[in-house]
C-alpha positions as CSV (number, residue, x, y, z in Angstrom):
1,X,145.6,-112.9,207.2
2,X,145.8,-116.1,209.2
3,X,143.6,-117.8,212.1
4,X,145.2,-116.8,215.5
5,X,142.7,-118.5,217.4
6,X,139.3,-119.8,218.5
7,X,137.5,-118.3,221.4
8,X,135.5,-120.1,223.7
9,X,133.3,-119.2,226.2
10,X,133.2,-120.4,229.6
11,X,131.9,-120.0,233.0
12,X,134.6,-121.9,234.9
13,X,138.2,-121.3,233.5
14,X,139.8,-123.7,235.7
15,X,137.7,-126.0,235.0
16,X,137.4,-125.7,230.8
17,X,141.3,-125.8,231.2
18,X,141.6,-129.0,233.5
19,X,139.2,-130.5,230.5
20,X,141.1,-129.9,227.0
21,X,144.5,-129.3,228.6
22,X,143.6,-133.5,229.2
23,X,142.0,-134.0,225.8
24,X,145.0,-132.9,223.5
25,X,147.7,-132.8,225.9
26,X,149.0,-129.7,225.6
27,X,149.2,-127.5,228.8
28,X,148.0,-123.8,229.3
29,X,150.6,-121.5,227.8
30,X,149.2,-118.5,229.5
31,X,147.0,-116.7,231.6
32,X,145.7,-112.8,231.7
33,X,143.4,-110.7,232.9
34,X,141.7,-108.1,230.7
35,X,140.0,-105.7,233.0
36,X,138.5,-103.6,230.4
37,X,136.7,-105.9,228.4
38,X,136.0,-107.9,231.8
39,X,137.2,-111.2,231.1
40,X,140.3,-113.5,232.3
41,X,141.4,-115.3,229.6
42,X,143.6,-118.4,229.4
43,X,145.8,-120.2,226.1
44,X,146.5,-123.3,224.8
45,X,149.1,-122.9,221.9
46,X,148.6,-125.4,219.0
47,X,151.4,-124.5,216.8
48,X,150.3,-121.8,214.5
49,X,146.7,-121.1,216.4
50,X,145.6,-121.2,219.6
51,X,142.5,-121.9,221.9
52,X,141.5,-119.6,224.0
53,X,138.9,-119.5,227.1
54,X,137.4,-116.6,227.9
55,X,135.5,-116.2,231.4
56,X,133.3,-113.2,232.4
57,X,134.9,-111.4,235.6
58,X,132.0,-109.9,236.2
59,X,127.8,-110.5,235.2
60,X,128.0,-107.0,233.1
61,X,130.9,-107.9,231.1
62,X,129.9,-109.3,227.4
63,X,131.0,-112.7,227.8
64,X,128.4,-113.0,230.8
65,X,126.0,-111.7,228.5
66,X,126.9,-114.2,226.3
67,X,126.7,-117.6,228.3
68,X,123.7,-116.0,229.5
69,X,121.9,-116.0,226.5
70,X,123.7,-118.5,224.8
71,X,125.6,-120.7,227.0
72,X,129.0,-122.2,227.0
73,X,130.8,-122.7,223.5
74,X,132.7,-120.7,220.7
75,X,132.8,-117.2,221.2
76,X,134.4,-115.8,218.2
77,X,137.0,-116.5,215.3
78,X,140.3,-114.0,215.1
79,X,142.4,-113.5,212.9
80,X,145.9,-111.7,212.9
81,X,146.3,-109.2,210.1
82,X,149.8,-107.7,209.5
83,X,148.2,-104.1,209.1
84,X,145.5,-103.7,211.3
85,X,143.9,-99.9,210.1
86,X,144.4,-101.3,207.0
87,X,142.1,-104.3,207.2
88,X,139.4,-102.1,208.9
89,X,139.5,-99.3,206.3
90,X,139.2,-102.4,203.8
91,X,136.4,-103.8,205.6
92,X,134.8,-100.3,206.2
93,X,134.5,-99.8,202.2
94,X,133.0,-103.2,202.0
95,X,130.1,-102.1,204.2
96,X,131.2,-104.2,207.2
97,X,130.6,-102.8,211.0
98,X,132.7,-102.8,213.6
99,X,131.4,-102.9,217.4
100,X,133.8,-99.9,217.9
101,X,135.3,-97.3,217.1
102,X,138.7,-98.0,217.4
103,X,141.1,-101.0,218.5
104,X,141.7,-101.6,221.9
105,X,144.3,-103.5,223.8
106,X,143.4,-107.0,224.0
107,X,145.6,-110.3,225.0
108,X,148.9,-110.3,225.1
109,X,149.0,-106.5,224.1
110,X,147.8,-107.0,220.7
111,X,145.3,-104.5,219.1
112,X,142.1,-105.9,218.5
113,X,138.7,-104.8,217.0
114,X,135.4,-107.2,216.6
115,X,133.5,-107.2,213.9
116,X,129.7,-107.8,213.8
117,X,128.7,-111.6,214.3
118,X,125.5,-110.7,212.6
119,X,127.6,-110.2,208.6
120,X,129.2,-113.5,208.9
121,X,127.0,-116.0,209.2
122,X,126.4,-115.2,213.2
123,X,130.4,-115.6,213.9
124,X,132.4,-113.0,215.9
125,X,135.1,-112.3,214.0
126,X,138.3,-110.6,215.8
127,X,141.1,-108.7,213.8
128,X,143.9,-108.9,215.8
129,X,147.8,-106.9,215.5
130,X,150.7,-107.6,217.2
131,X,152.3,-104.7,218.6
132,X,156.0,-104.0,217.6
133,X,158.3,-103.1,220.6
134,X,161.3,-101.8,220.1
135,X,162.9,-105.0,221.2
136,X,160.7,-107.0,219.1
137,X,162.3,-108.3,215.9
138,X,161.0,-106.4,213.1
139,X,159.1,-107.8,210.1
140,X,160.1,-106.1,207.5
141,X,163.7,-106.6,205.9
């Protein structure tokens, strides 16, 4: 398991990017909409990790819920996992919750699932998979 990246919360995308693409000189390295969890999201790649700003594309998506209650700031933590129903089955035995059911597709096309904020320490944690293609390289040998 490793940190993927940070997600913040914003109202104004353009505007959060215009701010830390300035502060650590790094430019966005991508840009998506994710219509079913109703949020555009945006990158900046540090490396190994990554920031990412999530804005609400509509008031009833969670992230408007969100700045609404709690403002602008840090969303959630996520972290990529090599085996993704493997990591939740280990968290389920542990007694963890989930907020659903079952992955979804998230940014970039990897699987995602959150887990409750409320079992660590009030952070949002992501679990995150990349998808293998068949033209992606595979990781095992």
């Amino acid at each position: 398991m490793t940190l993927d990246h940070i997600g913040i919360a914003v109202r104004d995308i353009d505007r959060a990017l215009s701010h830390y693409e300035s502060l650590v000189g790094i430019e966005c390295s991508g840009r998506e909409r994710i219509d079913h969890q109703g949020v555009e999201v945006a990158f900046i790649d540090l490396g190994d990790s990554k920031i990412e700003f999530l804005a609400p594309l509509h008031e009833d998506s969670p992230v408007a819920k969100f700045l609404e209650k709690r403002g602008e700031g840090m969303h959630h933590t996520a972290f990529l996992v090599q085996d993704l129903p493997a990591e939740i089955a280990r968290f389920t035995a542990q007694g963890y919750q989930f907020l659903s059911d079952e992955p979804s597709v998230g940014a970039g096309g990897k699987q995602v699932i959150f887990m409750h904020p409320k079992e660590h320490h009030g952070v949002l944690l992501e679990l995150c998979s990349k998808v293998e293609t068949e033209n992606s390289p595979s990781t095992h040998s």
